[in-house]
C-alpha positions in Angstrom: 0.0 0.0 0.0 1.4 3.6 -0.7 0.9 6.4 1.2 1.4 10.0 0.1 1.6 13.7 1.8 0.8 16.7 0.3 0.7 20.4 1.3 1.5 24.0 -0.5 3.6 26.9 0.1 3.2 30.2 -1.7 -1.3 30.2 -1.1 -1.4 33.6 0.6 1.7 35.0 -1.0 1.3 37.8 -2.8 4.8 37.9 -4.5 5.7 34.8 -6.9 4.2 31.4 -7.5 2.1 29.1 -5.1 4.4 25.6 -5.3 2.3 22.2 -4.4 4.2 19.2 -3.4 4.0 15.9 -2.6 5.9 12.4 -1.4 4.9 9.1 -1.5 6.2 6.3 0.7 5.3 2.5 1.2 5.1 3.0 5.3 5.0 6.4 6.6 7.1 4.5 9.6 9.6 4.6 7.1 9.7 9.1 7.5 10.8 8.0 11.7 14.0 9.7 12.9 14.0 12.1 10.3 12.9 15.5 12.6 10.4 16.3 10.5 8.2 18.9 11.8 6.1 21.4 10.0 8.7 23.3 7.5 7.9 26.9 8.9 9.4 25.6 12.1 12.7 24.2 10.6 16.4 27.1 9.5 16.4 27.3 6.2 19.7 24.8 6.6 17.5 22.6 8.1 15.2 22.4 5.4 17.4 22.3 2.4 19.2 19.2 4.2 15.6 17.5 4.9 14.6 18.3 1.5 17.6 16.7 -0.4 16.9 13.3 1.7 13.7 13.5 1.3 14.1 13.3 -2.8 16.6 11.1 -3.1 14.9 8.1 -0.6 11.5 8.8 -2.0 9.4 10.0 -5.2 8.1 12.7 -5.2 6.1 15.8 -7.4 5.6 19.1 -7.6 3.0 21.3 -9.5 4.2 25.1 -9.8 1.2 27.9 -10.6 2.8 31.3 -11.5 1.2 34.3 -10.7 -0.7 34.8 -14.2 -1.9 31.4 -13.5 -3.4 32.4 -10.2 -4.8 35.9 -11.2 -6.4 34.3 -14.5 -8.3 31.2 -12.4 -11.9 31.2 -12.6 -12.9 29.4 -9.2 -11.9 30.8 -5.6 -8.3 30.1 -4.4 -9.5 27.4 -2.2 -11.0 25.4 -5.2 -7.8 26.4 -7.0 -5.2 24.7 -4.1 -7.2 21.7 -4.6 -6.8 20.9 -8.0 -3.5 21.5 -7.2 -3.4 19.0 -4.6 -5.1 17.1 -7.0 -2.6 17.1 -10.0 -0.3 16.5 -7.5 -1.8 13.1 -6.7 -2.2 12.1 -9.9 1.0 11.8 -10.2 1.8 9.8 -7.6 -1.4 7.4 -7.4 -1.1 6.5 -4.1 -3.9 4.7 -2.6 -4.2 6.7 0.5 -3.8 10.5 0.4 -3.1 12.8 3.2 -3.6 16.6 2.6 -3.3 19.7 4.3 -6.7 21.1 3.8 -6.8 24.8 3.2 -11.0 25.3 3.8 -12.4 26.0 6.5 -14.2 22.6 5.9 -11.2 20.1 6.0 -13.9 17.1 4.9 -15.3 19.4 1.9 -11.5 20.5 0.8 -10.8 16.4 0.8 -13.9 15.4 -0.8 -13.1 17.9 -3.7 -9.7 16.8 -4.0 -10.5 13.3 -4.4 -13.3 14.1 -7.4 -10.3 16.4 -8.9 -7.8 13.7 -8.7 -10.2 11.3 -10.7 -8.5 8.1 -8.6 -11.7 6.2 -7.5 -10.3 3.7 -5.0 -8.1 6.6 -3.4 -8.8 7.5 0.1 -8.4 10.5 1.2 -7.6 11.9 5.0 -8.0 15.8 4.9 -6.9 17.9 8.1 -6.3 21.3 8.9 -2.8 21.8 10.3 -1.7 18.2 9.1 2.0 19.0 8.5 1.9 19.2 12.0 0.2 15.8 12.6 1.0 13.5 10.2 5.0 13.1 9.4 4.2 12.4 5.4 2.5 16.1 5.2 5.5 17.4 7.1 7.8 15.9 4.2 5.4 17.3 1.8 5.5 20.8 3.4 9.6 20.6 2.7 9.3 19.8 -0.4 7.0 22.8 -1.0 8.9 25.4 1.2 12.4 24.5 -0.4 11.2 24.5 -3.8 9.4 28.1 -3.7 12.2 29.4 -1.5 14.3 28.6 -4.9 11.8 30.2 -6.9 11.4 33.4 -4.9 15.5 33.6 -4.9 15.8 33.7 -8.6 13.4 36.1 -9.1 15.0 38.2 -6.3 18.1 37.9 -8.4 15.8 39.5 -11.6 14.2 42.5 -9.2 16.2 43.1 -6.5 14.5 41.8 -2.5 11.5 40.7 -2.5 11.7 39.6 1.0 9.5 36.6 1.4 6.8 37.6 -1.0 4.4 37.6 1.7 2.0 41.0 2.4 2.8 40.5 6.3 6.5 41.1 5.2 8.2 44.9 5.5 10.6 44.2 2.5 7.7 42.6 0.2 5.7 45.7 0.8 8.7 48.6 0.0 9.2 46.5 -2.8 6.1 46.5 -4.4 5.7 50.1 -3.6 9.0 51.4 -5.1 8.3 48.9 -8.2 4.6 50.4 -8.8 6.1 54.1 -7.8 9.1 53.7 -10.8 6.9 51.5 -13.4 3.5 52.4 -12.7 2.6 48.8 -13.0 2.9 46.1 -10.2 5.6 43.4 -11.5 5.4 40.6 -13.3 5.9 38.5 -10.2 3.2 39.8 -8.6 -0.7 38.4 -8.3 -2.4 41.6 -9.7 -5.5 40.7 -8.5 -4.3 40.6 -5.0 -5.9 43.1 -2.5 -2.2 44.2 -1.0 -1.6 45.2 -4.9 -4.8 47.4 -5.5 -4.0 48.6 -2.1 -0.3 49.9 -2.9 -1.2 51.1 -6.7 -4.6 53.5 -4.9 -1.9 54.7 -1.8 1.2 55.5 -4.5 -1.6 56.9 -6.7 -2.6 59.3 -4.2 1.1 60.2 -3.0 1.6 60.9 -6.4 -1.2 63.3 -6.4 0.0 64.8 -3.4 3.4 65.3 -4.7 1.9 66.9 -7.8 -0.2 69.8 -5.9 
């Protein structure tokens, strides 16, 4: 029987792509020993050592959704992660599944990952917080973190910091704001139809104004 974990980094980011992951094993026994915890709580050194034994014991996927691909979906972002999750189970046909649901309703977020993933004998367990409870989603969580730390560093190499991409983050925000102030345009490593983006393009919009008068 195989097992698989899968989790996103990147949902509520509103500076480069959202990055779902996931890892199969034959025996999640198998993930013992390892430290494994919820990636957010792991150095950065940590997780780029976790993440290279992690893919080299065991198979795992990725699915990467740029920006454009997440401003032009038609569904909500919820319905969006879990085709996602989907696609990422697909590739891995497991039989049992293990996501970190991102509704509110962890049962309704698994039930439409399951109809997504098209796998009719999968089973699917769907909790909220489950990197934190279930070792193979804390794998998966690695897997996503590393690989869209990656991502967010080359792009940093393209604009200049983009801190972690996130609106709760100082950097993210000057950067955005200087970017819109110089171009007149939020970059194209940004999710347009973000809130934190209409928000900056109205406030630079009016200091602009300001300035003017």
């Amino acid at each position: 029987m195989s097992i698989c974990g899968v989790d996103e980094a990147g949902k509520g980011s509103v500076l480069g792509p959202m990055v779902t992951a996931g890892v199969l094993v034959a025996d999640a026994a198998e993930l013992e020993g390892l430290g494994l915890r919820d990636s957010k709580q792991l150095t950065p050194h940590r997780r780029e050592e976790l993440y290279g034994e992690i893919t080299h014991r065991w198979k795992t996927a990725a699915v990467i959704r740029t920006p454009a691909e997440i401003d032009s979906r038609t569904g909500t972002m919820n319905a969006f992660t879990a085709s996602c999750h989907a696609a990422v189970i697909r590739s891995l046909t497991p039989d049992i599944a293990y996501v970190d649901a991102c509704d509110v309703n962890a049962a309704r977020f698994g039930s439409n990952v399951r109809e997504l993933a098209g796998l009719p004998k999968l089973q699917i367990i769907s909790e909220h917080k489950a990197d934190d409870t279930f070792l193979i989603v804390g794998a998966a969580s690695i897997v996503a973190k590393v690989t869209r730390d990656r991502l967010v560093d080359e792009l940093s190499k393209e604009f200049g910091n983009l801190g972690s991409g996130y609106p709760s983050d100082p950097a993210t925000i000057r950067f955005l704001e200087k970017y819109i102030r110089e171009h007149g345009y939020p970059p194209s490593c940004a999710r347009r139809t973000w809130k934190t983006v209409d928000e900056i393009i109205a406030r630079v919009s009016q200091q602009s104004l300001t300035d003017f008068f």
